[in-house]
N, C-alpha and C positions, 0 to 999 in steps of 0.2 A: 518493813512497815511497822511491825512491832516493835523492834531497838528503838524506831523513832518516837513512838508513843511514852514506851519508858521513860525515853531521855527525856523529853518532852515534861512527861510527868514529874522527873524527880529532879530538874530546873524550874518547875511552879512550886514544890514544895518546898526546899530549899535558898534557891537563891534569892528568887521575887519576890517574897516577903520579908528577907530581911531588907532588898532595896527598899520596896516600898513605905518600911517602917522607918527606917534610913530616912530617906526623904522626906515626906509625910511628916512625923513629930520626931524629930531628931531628939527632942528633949526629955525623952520615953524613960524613965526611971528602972534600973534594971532588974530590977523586982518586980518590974511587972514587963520587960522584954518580952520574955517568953509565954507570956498568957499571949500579948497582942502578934507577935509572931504566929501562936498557933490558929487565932482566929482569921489570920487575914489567910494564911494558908488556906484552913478549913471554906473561908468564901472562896475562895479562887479554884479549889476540888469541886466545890457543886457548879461552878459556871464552867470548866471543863468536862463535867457529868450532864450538861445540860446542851451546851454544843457535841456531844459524843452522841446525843441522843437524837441530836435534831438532824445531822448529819448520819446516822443509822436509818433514820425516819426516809428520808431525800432519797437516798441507794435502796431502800425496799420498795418504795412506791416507783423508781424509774425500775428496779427486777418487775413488778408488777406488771407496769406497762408494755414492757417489751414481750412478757409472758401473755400479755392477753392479744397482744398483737401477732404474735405467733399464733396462740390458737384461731383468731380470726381467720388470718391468713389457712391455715387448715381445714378450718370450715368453709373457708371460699370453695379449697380447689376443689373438697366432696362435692359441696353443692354445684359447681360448673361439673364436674365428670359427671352427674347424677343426672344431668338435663340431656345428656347422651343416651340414655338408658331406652330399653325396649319398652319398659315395664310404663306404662301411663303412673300409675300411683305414686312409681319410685320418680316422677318427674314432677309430677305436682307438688311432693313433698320439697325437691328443691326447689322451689320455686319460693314458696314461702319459707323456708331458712333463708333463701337470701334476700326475702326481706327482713325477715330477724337481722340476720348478720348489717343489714341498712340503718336499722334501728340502732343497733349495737354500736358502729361505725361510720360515723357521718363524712370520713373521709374516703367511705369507699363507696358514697352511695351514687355518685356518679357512674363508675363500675359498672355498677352493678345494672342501673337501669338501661346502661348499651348490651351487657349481655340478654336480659331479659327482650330488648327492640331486636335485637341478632335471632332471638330463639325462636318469634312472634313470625320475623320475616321469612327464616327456615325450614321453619313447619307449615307452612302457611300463604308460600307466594298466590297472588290474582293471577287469574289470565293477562293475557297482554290486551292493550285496546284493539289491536288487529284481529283478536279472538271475540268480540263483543256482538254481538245479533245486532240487527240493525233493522228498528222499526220500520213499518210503512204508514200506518194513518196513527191518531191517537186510540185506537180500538186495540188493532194490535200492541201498545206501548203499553196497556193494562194487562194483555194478556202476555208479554214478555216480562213484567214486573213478575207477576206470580208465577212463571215457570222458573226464574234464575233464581227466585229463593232457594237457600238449601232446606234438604227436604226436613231436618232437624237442626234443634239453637246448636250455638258453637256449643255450649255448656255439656250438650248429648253428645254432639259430634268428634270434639277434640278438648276435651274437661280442662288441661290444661295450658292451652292458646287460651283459655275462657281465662282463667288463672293468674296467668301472668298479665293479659290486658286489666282484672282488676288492681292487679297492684298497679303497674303504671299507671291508672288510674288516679288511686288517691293523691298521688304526686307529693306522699312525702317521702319519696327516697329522694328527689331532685329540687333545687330550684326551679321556680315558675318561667327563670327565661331560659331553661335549658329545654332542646328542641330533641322531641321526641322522635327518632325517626324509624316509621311504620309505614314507606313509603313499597305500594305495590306489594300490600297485604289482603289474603281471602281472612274476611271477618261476618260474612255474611250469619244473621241471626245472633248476632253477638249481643249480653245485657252488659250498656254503661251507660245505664243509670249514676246519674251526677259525676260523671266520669270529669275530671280533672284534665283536657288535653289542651289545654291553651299553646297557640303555636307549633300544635305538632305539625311533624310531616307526613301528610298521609295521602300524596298525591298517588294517584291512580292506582287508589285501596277501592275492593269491592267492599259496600258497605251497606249491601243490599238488605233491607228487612230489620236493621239492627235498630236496639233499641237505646235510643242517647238522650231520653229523654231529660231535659235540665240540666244536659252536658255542657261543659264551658270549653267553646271550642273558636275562641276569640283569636284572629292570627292565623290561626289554621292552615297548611296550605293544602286542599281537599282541591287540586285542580285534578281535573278529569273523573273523578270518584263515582261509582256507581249508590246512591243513595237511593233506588227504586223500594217503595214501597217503607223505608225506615220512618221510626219513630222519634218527631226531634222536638216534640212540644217542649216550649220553656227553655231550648236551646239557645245558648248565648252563642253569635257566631258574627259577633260586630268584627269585620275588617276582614276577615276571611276570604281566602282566595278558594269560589268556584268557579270557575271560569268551565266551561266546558263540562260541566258535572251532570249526572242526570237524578234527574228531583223525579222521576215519576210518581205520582202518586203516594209521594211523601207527607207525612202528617206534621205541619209547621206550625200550628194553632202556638199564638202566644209567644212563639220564636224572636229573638232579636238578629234579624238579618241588619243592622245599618252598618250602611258604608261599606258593604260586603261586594267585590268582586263576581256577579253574577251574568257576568259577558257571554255568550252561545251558551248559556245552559238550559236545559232542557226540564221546565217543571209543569208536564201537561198534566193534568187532573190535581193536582199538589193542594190540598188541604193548609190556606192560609190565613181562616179566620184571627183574627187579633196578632196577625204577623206583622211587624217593625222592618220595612224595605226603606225608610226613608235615607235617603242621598246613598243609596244599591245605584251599579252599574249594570240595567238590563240591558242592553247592546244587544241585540241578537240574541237575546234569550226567548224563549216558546213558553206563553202563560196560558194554553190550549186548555178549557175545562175549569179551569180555576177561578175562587171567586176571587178576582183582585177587589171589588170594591171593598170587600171588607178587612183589609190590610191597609196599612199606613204607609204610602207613598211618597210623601214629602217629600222634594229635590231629587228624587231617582230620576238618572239620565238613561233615556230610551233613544233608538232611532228608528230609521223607518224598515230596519232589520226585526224589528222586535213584534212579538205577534203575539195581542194582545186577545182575553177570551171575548165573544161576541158582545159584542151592546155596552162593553164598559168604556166607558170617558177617562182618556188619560188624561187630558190636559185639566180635566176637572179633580184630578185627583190629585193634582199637583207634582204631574209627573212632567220631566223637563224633557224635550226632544232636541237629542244635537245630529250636526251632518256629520258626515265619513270622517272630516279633516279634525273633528274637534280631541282633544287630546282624555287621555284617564280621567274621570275627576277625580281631584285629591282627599282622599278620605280624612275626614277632621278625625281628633284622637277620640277616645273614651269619654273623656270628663269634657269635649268643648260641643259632643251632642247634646241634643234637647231631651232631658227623660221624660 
């Protein structure tokens, strides 16, 4: 590599300049050969100083990259071995380096937020729905709301379950359409406040007591989810799959349920004031306790499965009744509801 640099070098100084003076003004008076000689040399040394520089420049910034890509990679694997750890602190700590390291590397922030869903669902599975207490009137459905609470938030309980759902949370380690999956997760008393889960997966998560309030949970698939007694005021939760889910005594003041999948679920006492149900599928859903009039029902399709609280007028509310045979409604998108 060196001999070739030489040779390299002492063919621009040499030979190339006298072609090109050669060529260029053949008519070059020989008293001044040699000045014009030494000048075209002397340019063609700083444009060889100048490509040697910018070629030094190119091989230190790719050593750079590859160096910091190593270290990444190093601080990955501490931070995954660290999330093994006995020690609660020494786990919380990994937890945010690997959102540092997300921040850092945006190619690894996919990664990162499966190990983070892996660690949430590890430490932290639900019961199974075969384990679930099973109401008898709406009396007991209030008093099984506040027995299944845990008796402390996740934040006391398991500081860093709390942890890692607020980084997945803010949702800048991933893209919005990558699907979080937290399915057949205990989160009960958990704060995600303005929690980022649009489209997660978080079917048959207990999510009892938590607080989501202004959470964007658009897409969702929260089928079968225990939601007794949570706080979802200001929740966005257009399109959302509950089917099966239990709303007891849920606080949905100001919520956007439309076009929300709300087939057999179960929202007796559910606190609806200024809630958005329009074009919801209540099919056999339980509105026992609840003010529906004061919620916006527009186009929700009900049947004669659907059990509505005493005295209230569906058909006044603009809610649509279909038979057994009538198929899903199709939920219009975002932007072709009415705000």
């Amino acid at each position: 590599m060196i001999c070739s640099s030489l040779l390299l070098v002492a063919f621009v100084s040499v030979v190339v300049p006298r072609y090109l003076l050669s060529w260029d003004a053949p008519g070059t008076p020989a008293s001044d050969r040699a000045k014009a000689i030494n000048d075209i040399r002397t340019t063609l040394l700083q444009g060889l100083a100048g490509i040697a520089l910018l070629v030094g420049a190119f091989f230190s910034w790719r050593q750079l990259q590859v160096s910091n890509q190593g270290q990444i990679t190093q601080r990955f694997t501490a931070a995954a071995e660290q999330l093994g750890s006995p020690s609660p602190d020494v786990r919380l700590g990994a937890i945010f380096a690997l959102e540092r390291i997300a921040d850092d590397s945006p190619y690894d922030r996919v990664t990162i937020a499966e190990v983070l869903c892996a660690f949430v669902q590890r430490t932290g599975p639900a019961d199974p729905p075969s384990a679930r207490p099973v109401a008898r009137d709406p009396a007991h459905k209030r008093e099984l709301a506040l027995m299944h609470r845990a008796a402390d938030s996740l934040s006391v309980r398991c500081i860093d379950r709390q942890a890692a759902m607020t980084v997945l949370g803010r949702r800048a380690l991933v893209p919005n359409r990558y699907v979080l999956g937290l399915a057949r997760t205990d989160l009960r008393g958990a704060r995600l406040v303005f929690a980022d889960l649009e489209e997660a997966d978080l079917h048959y998560s207990d999510l009892s007591d938590v607080n989501l309030e202004s959470a964007d949970l658009r897409g969702a698939d929260l089928t079968g989810v225990w939601l007794a007694g949570s706080f979802l005021r200001g929740a966005r939760l257009h399109q959302a799959d509950l089917r099966s889910a239990i709303l007891w005594h849920a606080r949905l003041e100001e919520a956007d349920l439309r076009a929300t999948d709300l087939s057999s679920a179960d929202l007796t006492g559910a606190v609806l004031n200024g809630a958005r149900l329009d074009q919801a599928d209540l099919r056999g859903a339980d509105l026992t306790g609840t003010e529906a009039s004061r919620a916006s029902l527009t186009g929700a399709v009900a049947d004669a499965s659907t059990v509505w609280p005493r005295g209230f007028d569906a058909a006044a509310a603009g809610v649509v009744t279909a038979d057994e045979s009538a198929p899903p409604p199709r939920p219009q998108t975002w932007y072709d509801l009415p705000r």
